[in-house]
C-alpha positions in Angstrom: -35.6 23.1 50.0 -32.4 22.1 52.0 -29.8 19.7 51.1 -27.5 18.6 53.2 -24.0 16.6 52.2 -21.4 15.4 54.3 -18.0 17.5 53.8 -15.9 15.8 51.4 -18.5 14.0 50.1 -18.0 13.7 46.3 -20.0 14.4 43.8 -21.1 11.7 40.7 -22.7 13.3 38.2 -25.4 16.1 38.2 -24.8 18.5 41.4 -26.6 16.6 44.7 -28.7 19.4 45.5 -30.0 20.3 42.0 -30.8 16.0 41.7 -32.7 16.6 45.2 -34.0 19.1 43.9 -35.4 17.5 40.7 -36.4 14.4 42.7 -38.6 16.9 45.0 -40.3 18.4 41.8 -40.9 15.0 40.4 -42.1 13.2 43.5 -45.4 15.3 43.3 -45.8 16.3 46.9 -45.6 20.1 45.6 -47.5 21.6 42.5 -45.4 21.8 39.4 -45.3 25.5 39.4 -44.3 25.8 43.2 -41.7 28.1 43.3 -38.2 26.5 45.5 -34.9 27.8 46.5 -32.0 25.8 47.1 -30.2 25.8 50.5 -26.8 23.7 50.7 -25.3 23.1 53.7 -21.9 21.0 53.8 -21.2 19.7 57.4 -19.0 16.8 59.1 -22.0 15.5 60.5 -25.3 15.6 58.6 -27.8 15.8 61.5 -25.7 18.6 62.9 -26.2 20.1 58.8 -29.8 19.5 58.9 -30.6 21.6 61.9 -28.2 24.0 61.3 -30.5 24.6 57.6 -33.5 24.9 59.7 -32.4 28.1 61.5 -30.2 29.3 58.8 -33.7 29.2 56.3 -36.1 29.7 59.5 -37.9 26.6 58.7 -41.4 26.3 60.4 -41.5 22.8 58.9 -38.9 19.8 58.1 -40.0 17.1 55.9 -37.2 14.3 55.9 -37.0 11.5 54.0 -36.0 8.4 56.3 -33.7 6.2 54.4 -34.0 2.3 55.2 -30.9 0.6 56.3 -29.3 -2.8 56.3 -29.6 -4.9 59.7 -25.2 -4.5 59.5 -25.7 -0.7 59.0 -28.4 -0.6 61.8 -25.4 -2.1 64.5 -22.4 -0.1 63.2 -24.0 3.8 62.0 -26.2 6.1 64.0 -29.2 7.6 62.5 -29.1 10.6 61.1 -32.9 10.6 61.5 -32.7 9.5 65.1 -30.6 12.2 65.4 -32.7 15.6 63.8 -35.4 13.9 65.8 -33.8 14.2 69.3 -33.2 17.8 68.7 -35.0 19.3 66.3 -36.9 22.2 67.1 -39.7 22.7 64.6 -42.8 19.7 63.5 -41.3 16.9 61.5 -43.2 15.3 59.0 -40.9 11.9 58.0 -41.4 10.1 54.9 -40.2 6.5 54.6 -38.3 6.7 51.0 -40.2 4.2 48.8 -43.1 6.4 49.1 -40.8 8.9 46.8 
């Protein structure tokens, strides 16, 4: 499992990628003795972090979880899904996050 956090992105609490982490475990899309590793990648830009995991790992799959945004955030941020999509060079399976 890859996480990816924008550099100089703080963090509150728990680690980010050990709380991905859990959240992957307890979302049920694995089985409960599946074994994981942790990949994190900091980056300026997250798409850029995202495909730069799938070669660094040698991915053969990337399941992303597609955030919803606000109709403001929409007009004024470029998707970072939009983005992985546009250049990513392995199958995509994209989960809308209520489904989590």
């Amino acid at each position: 499992m890859a996480h990816v956090q924008a550099q100089g992105e703080e963090a509150r609490g728990q680690a980010p990628g050990q709380l991905a982490l859990a959240n992957v475990r307890a979302s049920g899309l694995l089985p409960a003795a599946a074994p994981l590793e942790l990949y994190e990648e900091a980056h300026l830009n997250p798409a850029t972090g995202v495909l730069q995991a799938i070669t660094d790992t040698q991915a053969d799959l990337l399941v992303l979880v597609a955030r919803p945004r606000s109709f403001l955030a929409g007009l004024f941020h470029r998707s970072v899904t939009a983005a992985v999509l546009r250049h990513c060079t392995v199958p995509v399976l994209l989960l809308p996050a209520e489904s989590l």
